[in-house]
N, C-alpha and C positions, 0 to 999 in steps of 0.2 A: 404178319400182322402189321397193320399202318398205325405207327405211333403219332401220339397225339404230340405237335414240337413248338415248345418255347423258348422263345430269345430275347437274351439278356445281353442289350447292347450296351451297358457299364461296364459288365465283364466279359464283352467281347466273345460270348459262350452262346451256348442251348442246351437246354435238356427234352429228352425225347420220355414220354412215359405212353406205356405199356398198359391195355386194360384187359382185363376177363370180363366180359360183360361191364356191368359199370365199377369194377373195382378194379383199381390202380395195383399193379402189382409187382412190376419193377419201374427205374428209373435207371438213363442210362447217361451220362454227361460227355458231351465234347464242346468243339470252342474252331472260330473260323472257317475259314473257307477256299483255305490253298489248293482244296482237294479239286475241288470242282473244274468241270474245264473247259468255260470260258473264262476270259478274266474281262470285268470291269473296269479295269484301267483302257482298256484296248476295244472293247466290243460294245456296242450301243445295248442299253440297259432299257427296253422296252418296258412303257409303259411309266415312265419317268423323265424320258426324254434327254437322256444322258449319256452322250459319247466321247467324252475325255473327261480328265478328272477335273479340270478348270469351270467344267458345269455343275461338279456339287456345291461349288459357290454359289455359283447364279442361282440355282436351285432353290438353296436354303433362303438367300435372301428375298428372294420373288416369293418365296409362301409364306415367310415368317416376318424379317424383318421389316418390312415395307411394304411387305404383299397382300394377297387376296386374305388369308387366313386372318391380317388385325383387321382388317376392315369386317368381317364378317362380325365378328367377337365383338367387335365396335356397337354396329347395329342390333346387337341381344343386350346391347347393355353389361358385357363380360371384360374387367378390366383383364389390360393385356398379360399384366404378370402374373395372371393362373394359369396362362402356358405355358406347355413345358417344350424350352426351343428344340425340336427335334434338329438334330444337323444331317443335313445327307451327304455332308463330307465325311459321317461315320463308315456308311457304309465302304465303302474301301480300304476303311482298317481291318476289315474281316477278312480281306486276302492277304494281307502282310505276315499274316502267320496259321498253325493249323496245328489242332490240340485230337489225338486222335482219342477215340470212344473206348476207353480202355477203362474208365468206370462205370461199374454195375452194382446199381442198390437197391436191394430186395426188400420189400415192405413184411413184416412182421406185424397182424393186428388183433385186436382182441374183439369181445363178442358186438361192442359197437362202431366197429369196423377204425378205430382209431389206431394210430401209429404209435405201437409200444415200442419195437425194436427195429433198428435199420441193420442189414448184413450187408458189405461188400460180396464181392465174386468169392474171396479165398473166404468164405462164411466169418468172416468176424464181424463183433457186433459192434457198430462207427456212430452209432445212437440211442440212447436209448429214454425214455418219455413215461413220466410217471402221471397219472391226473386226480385231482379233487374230482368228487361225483359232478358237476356243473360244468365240468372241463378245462377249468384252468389250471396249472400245469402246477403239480404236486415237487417233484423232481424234476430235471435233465442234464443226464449228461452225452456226451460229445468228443466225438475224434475229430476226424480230418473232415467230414464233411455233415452235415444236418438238414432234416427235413422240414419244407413250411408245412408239409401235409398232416397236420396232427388230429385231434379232436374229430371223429366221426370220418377222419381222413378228409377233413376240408380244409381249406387253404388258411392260415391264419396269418392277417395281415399286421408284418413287424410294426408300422405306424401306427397302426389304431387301438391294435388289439384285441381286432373282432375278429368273426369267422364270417365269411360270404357264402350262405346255404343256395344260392338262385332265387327265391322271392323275398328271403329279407337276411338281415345283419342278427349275429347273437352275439354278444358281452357273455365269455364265460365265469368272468370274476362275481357276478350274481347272478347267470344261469337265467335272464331271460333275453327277448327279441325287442329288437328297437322299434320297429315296426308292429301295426296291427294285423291280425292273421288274414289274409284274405278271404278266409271261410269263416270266420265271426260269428257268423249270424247263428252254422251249424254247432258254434258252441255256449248260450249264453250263461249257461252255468259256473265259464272259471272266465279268468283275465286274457285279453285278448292279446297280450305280451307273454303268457308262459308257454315254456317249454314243453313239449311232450307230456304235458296233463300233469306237471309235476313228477313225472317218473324218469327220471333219471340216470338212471344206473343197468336198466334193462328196455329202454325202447330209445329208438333215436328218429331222426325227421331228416328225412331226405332230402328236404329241398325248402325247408319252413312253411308246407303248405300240410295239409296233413293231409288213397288209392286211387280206383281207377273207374268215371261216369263217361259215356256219351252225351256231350248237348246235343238236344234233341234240333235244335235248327243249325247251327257253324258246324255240329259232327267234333268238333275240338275234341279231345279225351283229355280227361284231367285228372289228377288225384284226389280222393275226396276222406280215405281214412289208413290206419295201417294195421286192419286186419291182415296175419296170415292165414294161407291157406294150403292145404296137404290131400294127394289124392294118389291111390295107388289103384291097379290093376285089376282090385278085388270089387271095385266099386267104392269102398271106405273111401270117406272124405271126413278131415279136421280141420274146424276153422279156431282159429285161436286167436283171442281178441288182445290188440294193441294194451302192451302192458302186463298180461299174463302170461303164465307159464303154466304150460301145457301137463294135464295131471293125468291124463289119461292110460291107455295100456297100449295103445300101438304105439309102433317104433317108426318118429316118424322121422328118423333117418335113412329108410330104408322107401319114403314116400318121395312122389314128384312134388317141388313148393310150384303154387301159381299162382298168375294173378287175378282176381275176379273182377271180369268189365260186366259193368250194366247197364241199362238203357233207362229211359223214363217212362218206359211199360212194363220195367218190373224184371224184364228178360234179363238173362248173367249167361255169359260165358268163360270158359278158362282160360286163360293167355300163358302160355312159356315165361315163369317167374326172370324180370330181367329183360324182357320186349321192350312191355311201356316203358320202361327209366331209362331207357338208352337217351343220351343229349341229343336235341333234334337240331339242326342246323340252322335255322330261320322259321321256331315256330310261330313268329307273328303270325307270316305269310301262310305259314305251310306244316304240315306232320305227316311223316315217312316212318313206316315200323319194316325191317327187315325179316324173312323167317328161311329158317336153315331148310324147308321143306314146303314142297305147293300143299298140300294138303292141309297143313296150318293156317297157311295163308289163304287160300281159299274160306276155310272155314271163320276163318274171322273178318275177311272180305266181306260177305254176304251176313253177318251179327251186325257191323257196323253200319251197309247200305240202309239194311232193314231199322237201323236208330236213328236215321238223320234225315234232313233235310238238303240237304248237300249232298253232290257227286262225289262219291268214293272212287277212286281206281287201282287197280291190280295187276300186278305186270309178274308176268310168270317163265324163268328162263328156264334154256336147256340141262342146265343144272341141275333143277328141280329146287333151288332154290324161288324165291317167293316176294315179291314189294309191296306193300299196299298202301295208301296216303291219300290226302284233301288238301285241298287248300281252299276251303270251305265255301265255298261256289255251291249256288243253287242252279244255274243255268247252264253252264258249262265248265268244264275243267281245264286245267292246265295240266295235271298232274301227265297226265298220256302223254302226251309229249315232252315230259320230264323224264320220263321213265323211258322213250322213244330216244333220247340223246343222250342218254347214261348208256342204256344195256345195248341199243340197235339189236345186229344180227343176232344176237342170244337169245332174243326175245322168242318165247314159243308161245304164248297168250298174252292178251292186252284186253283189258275187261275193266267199263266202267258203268256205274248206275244211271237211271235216271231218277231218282226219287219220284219225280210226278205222272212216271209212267211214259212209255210211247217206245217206236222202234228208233230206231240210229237215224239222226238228223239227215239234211239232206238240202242241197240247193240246187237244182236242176240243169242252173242256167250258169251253175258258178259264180256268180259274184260275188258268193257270200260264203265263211266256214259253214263245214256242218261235216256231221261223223264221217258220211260216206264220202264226203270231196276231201277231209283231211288222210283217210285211210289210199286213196287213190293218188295222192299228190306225193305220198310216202316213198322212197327207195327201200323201205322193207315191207316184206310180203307175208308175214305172219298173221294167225289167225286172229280176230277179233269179237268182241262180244260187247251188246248193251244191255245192261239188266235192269226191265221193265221192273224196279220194286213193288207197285201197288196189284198186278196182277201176278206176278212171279213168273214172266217169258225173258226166256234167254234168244236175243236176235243175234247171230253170226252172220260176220261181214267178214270182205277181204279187201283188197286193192281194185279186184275186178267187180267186186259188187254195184260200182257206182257207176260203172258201165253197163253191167245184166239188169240194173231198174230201170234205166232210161230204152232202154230193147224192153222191158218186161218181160225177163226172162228170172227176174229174183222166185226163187222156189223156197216154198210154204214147208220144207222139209229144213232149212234151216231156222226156221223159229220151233224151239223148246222149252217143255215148263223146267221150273228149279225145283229140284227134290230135295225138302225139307226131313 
C-alpha cells in the first residue's frame, strides 16, 4: 500500500499514513533523509536548479527575497509579510541526519469515525480523546506523542481551532459551519450553517456537503445526501435514512453497504460503498474511480455514458482490474490517453463514449487527431472500443484499423449492439 506522506520541515520529520479505503488507520513517523542515496550536497537537484549547496542561497533569494515571488504578491495587491519565507537552504538539513520508522500509531475510532484512542506498535494506549456531542474536546490525555486527527478523524487545526471537512470549515465549540452549504437550496427548512440536521451524535458529513448524482451535461458525480444503503444476495435491499437507526429485522451486518448513484432520468445504480469517496487528485479538471474488478467497472462505465453529456472513458487491465473517469469534455477526451500513460502494456480494453453518437473519429489525410489516427500513432496494440450512446453500437478499433478504412477493408462484423 502507498501511504499517503507529509513533511514537516520544523521538525525536520514526516509521517506516512495508511488508508483502508478512505479511513486512516495507522500512522507511521520517521525524520530525514540520510537514507536515500543520492546526496544533495553532491548531485544536481532537478527541477530546482541546484548543484552545490552555495545555490540554496541564490535560490532562496531569487524567489523570495528580491525575487519573482514579491513582485508577484506586489501585483495582487498581497502585502509581503503574509509570506511565509520558505528557505531552500532547509532542504539539506534533511541529510545531516536520519530518524528511522520505528514508530507506529494505530487509530482506535468510534462510531463517527473520530479518534478516541491512539496505540503504539507494543499496543499501549499514547492518546487518548474524549468529545462533547459537537466535537470539542471533553477530555485529553497524552504520552509521548498526539494526534491532530480527531473529530470525525479530520484534521483539527492547532491555530484556529476548526476542522477542515473539503467544502467548508466547522467550529466545534458550537457545532456549526462557517460557510453556507453549498446544496442550500435542497435544504430551505433549517440553517444553512448547521451541522448534520442538528444530529450530532449519530450522523456525520464527510466532506461538509451532504451522496452521490450525475450532472446530466460535466458528467461530474457529487454528493447530494447520506442515505445508507444494504443489499444482500437474496435480493433484500435496506435503505436507511441519514439520522436514523435501523429498526428492522435483517442483520444488516451480514449485508453488502453501497452507494446509490443516479442520474437526472430517475435511473440508480449501486456502486462498491467507498469508490465515490475516494480523494480525487485534480477534480477541477478531472474524476477517476478505481474498481478491484472489470465487471464493476464496465457496469458503471456504461450507467455513467448513458447520464451525461460528456465522454466517459474506461481502461481495463490484465488484472482484471478496472478505471473509469471524465474530465468533462463533450467533444473529445483526454482521459485515454491518461489511462494510455499510466497503465500502457496492461492495458487489455480502452473504451470511450460518444454521447452524440457516431463511430471512432477519423482524419483521413492526418492532419488532424481523431480515434482512429490517435489508436494508430500508439506503440500499444490493444483493443479498443467507442460507444455510440444514443444508438447503443459498440465500434472496435485497433492500431491497424486506421489503415484497413483507408484500403476499405474495415468489417461490419466489428460493429456491436450493447446488451442492456
Amino acid at each position: 500500500t502507498s501511504p499517503y506522506m507529509v513533511i514537516d520541515p520544523k521538525a525536520k520529520g514526516y509521517t506516512k499514513h495508511y488508508y483502508i479505503e478512505s479511513d486512516r488507520f495507522v500512522s507511521k513517523i520517521g525524520g530525514g533523509m540520510a537514507h536515500i542515496n543520492y546526496n544533495i550536497r553532491e548531485d544536481h537537484v532537478y527541477g530546482m536548479d541546484i548543484n552545490d549547496p552555495s545555490d540554496y542561497e541564490h535560490k532562496s533569494r531569487d524567489l523570495f527575497e528580491d525575487g519573482m515571488m514579491f513582485r508577484h504578491f506586489d501585483i495582487i495587491d498581497v502585502h509581503a509579510e503574509v509570506i511565509k519565507d520558505y528557505d531552500f537552504r532547509q532542504i539539506s538539513k534533511f541529510q545531516e541526519y536520519d530518524e528511522v520508522e520505528k514508530h507506529f500509531f494505530f487509530y482506535h475510532k468510534d462510531h463517527l469515525g473520530s479518534s478516541t484512542q491512539i496505540s503504539d506498535r507494543d499496543a499501549n494506549i499514547i492518546h487518548h480523546v474524549e468529545y462533547m456531542p459537537s466535537g470539542e474536546q471533553f477530555s485529553e490525555q497524552r504520552d509521548y506523542w498526539s494526534t491532530p486527527y480527531k473529530f470525525n478523524g479530520k484534521e483539527l487545526d492547532a491555530e484556529t481551532g476548526l476542522y477542515y471537512y473539503g467544502a467548508r470549515y466547522y467550529t466545534p465549540e458550537i457545532g456549526i459551519w462557517l460557510s453556507v452549504d453549498p446544496m442550500s437550496d435542497k435544504y430551505p427548512h433549517q440553517s444553512n450553517y448547521m451541522y448534520c440536521s442538528g444530529r450530532l451524535v449519530n450522523v456525520i458529513d464527510p466532506d461538509g456537503r451532504d451522496e452521490w448524482e450525475v450532472n446530466s451535461t460535466t458528467g461530474k458525480i457529487s454528493r447530494i445526501n447520506e442515505n445508507k444503503h444494504y443489499v444482500d444476495n437474496n435480493g433484500n435491499r435496506v435503505m436507511v435514512k441519514a439520522g436514523e437507526k435501523y429498526q428492522g429485522e435483517l442483520d444488516l451486518s451480514s449485508m453488502q453497504e453501497v452507494d446509490m448513484l443516479s442520474n437526472s432520468k430517475g435511473a440508480s445504480m449501486d456502486v462498491k460503498a467507498g469508490v465515490l469517496s475516494r480523494p480525487q487528485t485534480n477534480e477541477n479538471k478531472f474524476q477517476s474511480f478505481s474498481f478491484g474488478n472489470s465487471s464493476d467497472a464496465e457496469s458503471f462505465y456504461y450507467f455513467w455514458a448513458e447520464s451525461s453529456k460528456s465522454e466517459i472513458a474506461m481502461c481495463l487491465t490484465n488484472s482484471n482490474a478496472g478505471h473509469v473517469g471524465t474530465d468533462y469534455n463533450s467533444g473529445s477526451t483526454s482521459m485515454t490517453k491518461f489511462y494510455e500513460n499510466h497503465f500502457g502494456s496492461s492495458i487489455s480494453l480502452m473504451s470511450h463514449s460518444h454521447p452524440n453518437g457516431g463511430p471512432p473519429s477519423m482524419d483521413i489525410h492526418g492532419k488532424f487527431s481523431g480515434d482512429l489516427n490517435a489508436a494508430n500513432r500508439s506503440k500499444y496494440d490493444f483493443t479498443r472500443e467507442v460507444y455510440d450512446v444514443p444508438k447503443g453500437r459498440i465500434y472496435q478499433y485497433n492500431r491497424q484499423t486506421f489503415t484497413d478504412v483507408k484500403l476499405g477493408r474495415y468489417k461490419q462484423s466489428d460493429i456491436r449492439w450493447r446488451t442492456k
